[in-house]
N, C-alpha and C positions, 0 to 999 in steps of 0.2 A: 297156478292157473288151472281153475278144473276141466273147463273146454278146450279140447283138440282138437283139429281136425286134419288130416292128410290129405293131402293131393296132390295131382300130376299134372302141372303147367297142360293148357289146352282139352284136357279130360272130364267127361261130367261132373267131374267135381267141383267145377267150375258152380253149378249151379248151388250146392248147401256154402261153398267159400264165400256166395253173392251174400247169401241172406244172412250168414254172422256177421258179415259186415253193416250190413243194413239191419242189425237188430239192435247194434251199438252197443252191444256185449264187450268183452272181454274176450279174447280165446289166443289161441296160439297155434298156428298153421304153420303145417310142417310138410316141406315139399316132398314128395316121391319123386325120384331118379326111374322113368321105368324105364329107359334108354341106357342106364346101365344096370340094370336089373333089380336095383334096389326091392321090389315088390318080392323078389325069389328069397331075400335075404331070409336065416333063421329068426334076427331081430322079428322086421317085420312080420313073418307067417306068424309068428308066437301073438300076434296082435289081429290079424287076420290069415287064417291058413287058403284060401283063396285067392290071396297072394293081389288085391285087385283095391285099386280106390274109389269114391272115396273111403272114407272110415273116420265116425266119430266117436273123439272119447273123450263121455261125461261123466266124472267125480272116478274114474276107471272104471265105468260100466261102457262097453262095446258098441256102436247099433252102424253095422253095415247096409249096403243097398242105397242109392241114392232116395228110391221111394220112401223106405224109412225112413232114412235121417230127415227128409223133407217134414215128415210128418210130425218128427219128432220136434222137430223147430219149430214147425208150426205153432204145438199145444206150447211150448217152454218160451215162446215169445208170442202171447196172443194177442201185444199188442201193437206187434208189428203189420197183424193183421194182412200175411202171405199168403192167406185163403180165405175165401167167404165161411160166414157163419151161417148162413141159409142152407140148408141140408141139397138142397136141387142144386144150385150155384158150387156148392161143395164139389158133389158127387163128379158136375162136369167137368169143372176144376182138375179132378184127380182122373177123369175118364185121361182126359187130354195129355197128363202128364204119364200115364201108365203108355197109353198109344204111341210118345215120344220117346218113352224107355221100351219098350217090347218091340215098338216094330221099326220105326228110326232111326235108333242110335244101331240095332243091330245090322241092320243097312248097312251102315256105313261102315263099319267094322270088316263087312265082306270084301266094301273097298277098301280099306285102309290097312287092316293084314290078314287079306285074302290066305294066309299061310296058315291060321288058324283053321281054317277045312278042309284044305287038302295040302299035300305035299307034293305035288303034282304042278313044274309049270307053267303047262297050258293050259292046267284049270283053276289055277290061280290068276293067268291073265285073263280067264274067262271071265271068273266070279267078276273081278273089277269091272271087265266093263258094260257084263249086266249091271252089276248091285248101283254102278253110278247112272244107269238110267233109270232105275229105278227109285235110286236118290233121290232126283229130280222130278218126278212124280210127286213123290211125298215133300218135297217140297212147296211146291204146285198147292197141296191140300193144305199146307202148313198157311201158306200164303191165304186161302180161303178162308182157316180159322180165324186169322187176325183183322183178316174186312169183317167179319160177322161179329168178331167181338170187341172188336175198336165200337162198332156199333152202340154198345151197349155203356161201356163204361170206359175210362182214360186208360186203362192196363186190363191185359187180356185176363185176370181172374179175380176183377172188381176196382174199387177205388183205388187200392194202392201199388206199389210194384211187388211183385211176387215169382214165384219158381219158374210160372208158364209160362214170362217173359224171357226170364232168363235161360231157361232151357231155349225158348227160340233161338236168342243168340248164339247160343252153344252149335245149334244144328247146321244154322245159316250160315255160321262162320265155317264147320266142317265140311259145308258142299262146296265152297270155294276148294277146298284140299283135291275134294275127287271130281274137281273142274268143270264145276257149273259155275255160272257170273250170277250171283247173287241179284244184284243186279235189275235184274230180268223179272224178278217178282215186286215191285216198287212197294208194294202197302206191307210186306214182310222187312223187306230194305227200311224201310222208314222208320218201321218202329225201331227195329233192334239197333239201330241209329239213335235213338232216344232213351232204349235200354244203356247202351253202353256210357252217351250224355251223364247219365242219373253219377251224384258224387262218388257214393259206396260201388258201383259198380265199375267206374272208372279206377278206383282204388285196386282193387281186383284185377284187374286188367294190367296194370302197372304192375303188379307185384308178380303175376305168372308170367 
């Protein structure tokens, strides 16, 4: 099988898992352990020395970063059509999904192992429970996004389903972890309620 791809039940890898499923490919997904370290192994580092998922590998050519690999499926399935082809539709597409990996997920990460910045733990119970109010913020805008672009089309980056839904899901489901009620934002609630619906991503769901 020439498609791999690694991941970590719960982890943004969640979101290139969505779209080989929904591309009706062929591939072969192979769970990371990072709970028991699996990611530090020699195996693994030799595959990725960064030690972090996802990571995919096609024909044994490498492409780490969720950004990439997105992009990468993108062009190698065009006609799954996970991004617009209009250059402007593009662009915002990908503004949106950069702004969910730079400034989002890293959010959450403060709350979720606050132990990564400092060694310290009062300032590790601090990180937390700034960074989850400040979760909830960005969730707030997240929620914005998808009243403005339900607006326009049936899935937030055009006709079909694609990453920027699925990355919602991803997010919305990790504010629930640093205990915000999802809930609370209904037009975010609702989609990613119909993200998870869709077959291939129900697939996904079951198997992490």
């Amino acid at each position: 099988m020439s498609l791999k791809l690694y991941f970590a039940p719960g982890a943004c890898s969640f979101v290139p898992h969505c779209l080989l499923q929904l591309s009706g490919t062929d591939y072969e997904p192979a769970m990371v352990k990072l709970h028991k370290g699996e990611q530090n192994g020699d195996e693994y580092k030799a595959i990725n020395p960064r030690g972090q998922v996802p990571v995919l590998v096609d024909n044994g050519q490498v492409v780490t970063q969720i950004l990439a690999i997105i992009l990468y499926l993108d062009q190698k399935f065009p006609d799954a059509k996970f991004l617009p082809t209009d250059a402007l539709a593009r662009a915002k597409a990908i503004e949106t999904l950069a702004w969910m990996n730079n400034t989002v997920h890293p959010t959450f990460t403060h709350v979720f192992m606050p132990q990564k910045y400092s060694d310290q733990a009062d300032v590790q119970a601090a990180l937390k429970v700034f960074n989850a109010q400040t979760y909830k913020s960005l969730l707030a805008e997240l929620e914005a996004i998808v009243v403005n672009g339900l607006k326009k089309s049936e899935w937030l980056s055009g006709t079909h389903i694609g990453p920027v839904d699925v990355y919602a899901l991803t997010l919305t489901r990790w504010g629930s972890i640093a205990g915000i009620d999802p809930t609370t934002f209904s037009a975010l609630w609702s989609h990613i309620q119909k993200v998870a619906a869709h077959p291939a991503i129900a697939v996904v769901i079951e198997r992490e």
